[in-house]
N, C-alpha and C positions, 0 to 999 in steps of 0.2 A: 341353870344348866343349858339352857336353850342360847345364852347369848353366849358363854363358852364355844359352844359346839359353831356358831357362826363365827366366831373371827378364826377360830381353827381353818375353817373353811374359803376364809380370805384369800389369803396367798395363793392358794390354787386356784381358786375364780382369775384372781389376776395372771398367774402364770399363762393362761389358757387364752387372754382376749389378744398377745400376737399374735398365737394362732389364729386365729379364728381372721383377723385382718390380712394376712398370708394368704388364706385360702383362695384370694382376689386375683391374687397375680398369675397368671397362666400364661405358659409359651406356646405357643400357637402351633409356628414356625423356627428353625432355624435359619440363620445368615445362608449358611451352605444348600439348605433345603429351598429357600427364595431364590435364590442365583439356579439350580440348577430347575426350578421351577417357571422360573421369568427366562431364562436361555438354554434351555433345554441342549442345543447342539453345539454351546461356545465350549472351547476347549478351554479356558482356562480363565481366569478373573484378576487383575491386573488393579493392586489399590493404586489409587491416584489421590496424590498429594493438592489440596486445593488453597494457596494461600491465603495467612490472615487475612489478608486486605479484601478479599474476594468473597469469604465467610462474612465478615464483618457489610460488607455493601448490602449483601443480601438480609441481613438481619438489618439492614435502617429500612431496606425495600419494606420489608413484610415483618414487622417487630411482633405481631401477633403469637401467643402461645410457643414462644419458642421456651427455651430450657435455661437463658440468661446469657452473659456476658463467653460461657464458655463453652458456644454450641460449636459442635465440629462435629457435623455426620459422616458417616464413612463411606468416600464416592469407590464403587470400582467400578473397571472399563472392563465389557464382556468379551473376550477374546475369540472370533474364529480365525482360523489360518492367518493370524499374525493380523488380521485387520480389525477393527474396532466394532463392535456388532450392534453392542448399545451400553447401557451405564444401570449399573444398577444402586441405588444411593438407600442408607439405611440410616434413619436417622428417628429421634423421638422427638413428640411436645407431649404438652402437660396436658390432659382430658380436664376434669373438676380439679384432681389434688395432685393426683397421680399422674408417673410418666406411661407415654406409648409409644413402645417404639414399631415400625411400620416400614415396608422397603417400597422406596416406587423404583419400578423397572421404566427407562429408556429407551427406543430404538436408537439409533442413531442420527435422526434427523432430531430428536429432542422431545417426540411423541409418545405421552404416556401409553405403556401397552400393560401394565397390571402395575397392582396396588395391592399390598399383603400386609396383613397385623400379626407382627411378629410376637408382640407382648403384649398383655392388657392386662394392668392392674389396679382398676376400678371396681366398685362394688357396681355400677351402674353404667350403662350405654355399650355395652358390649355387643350389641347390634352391629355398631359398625363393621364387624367381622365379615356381615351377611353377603354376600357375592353379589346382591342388587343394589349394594350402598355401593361397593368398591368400583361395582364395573361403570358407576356414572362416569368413573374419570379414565376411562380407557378413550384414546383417540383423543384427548385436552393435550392443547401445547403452551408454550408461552405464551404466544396470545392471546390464548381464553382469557377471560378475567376470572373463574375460578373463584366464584359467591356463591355463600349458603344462602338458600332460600330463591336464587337468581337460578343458577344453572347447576347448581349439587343441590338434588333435595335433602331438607334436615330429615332426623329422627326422634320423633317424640321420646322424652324421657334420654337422649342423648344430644341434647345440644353443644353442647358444654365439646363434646368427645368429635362430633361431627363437625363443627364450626374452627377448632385444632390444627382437625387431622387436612380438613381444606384449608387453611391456613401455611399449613404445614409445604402440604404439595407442591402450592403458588410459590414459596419461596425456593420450594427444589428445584421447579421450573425456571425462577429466576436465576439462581444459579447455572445451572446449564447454561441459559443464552448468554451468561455474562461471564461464565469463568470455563466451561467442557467445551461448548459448541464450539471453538478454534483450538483443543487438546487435540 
C-alpha cells in the first residue's frame, strides 16, 4: 500500500518543482519606474535605434556574460525641453544560469549616474540589488576600466552575478562612446 500511495504522489511532487524554481524570479523595478527614477524631471523617453554594426563591436569589445549573438538592449534618450538629458539603456546578462536584466541611467556626458536591477532570477547573489553594491558605479565613465575585485568590489556568494552585471556596464559604457556619444 505504501508504495501505491507514493507514485499516486508523484505527479504532484513534480507538478510543484516549477513552482518552486519561479519563485526566483522577482521584478524589482519596472522599465517606466527606472526612467522616471533615473530622470526624475525629463519629459519624455525617446527609444533610440542603435545599429547592428554598433551592437555587434560592442559585444567583440566586452564578449563577457552577454546573452549571445542576439543582444540588443533597449537605449532610450531622456527627454527635457526637446534637449537630450541623458540615456537611459536596459539591458540583461546571464548571473550563474539565469538572466538579469538591470538599467544603467546616463547623463549626458556619458557618466554613469544609477544602476537598478530590474529582474533577478537566481536562486543566489541577489545581493547585488543592495544600494552599496550599485552605487560603486555611480560617477564610472568610459574610461574607467570597470574590474571586479579592481575597482567594483565582489560579493561573496555572488560572483558569478557581480562580475556579469560589471561586465555588463563596461560594454554599455562602451557603447555610448562608440555609438550615443555623437546621437
Amino acid at each position: 500500500m505504501g508504495r501505491t500511495r507514493a507514485i499516486w504522489l508523484l505527479p504532484g511532487a513534480l507538478a510543484a518543482l516549477p513552482a518552486y524554481h519561479a519563485a526566483y524570479a522577482v521584478q524589482y523595478m519596472s522599465m517606466a519606474e527606472a526612467q522616471k527614477a533615473a530622470f526624475a524631471g525629463a519629459s519624455g523617453f525617446a527609444p533610440v535605434a542603435v545599429d547592428r554594426a554598433a551592437l555587434d563591436a560592442a559585444m567583440a569589445a566586452v564578449p563577457e556574460s552577454a546573452l549571445g549573438a542576439g543582444w540588443s538592449p533597449q537605449v532610450f534618450a531622456a527627454k527635457k525641453e526637446g534637449a537630450t538629458e541623458g540615456w537611459l539603456i536596459v539591458d540583461q546578462v546571464i548571473g550563474k544560469a539565469e538572466a538579469i536584466t538591470y538599467a544603467l541611467a546616463l547623463d549626458a556626458q556619458g557618466t554613469v549616474t544609477r544602476l537598478d536591477v530590474l529582474e533577478y532570477r537566481e536562486t543566489h547573489g541577489g545581493e547585488i540589488r543592495l544600494p552599496a553594491w550599485r552605487k560603486q558605479f555611480v560617477g564610472k565613465t568610459p574610461a574607467d576600466p570597470l574590474r571586479l575585485d579592481a575597482d567594483i568590489h565582489n560579493i561573496s556568494g555572488a560572483t558569478l552575478s557581480c562580475r556579469h552585471v560589471t561586465d555588463g556596464v563596461r560594454r554599455l559604457l562602451w557603447l555610448y562612446a562608440h555609438a550615443l556619444r555623437s546621437a
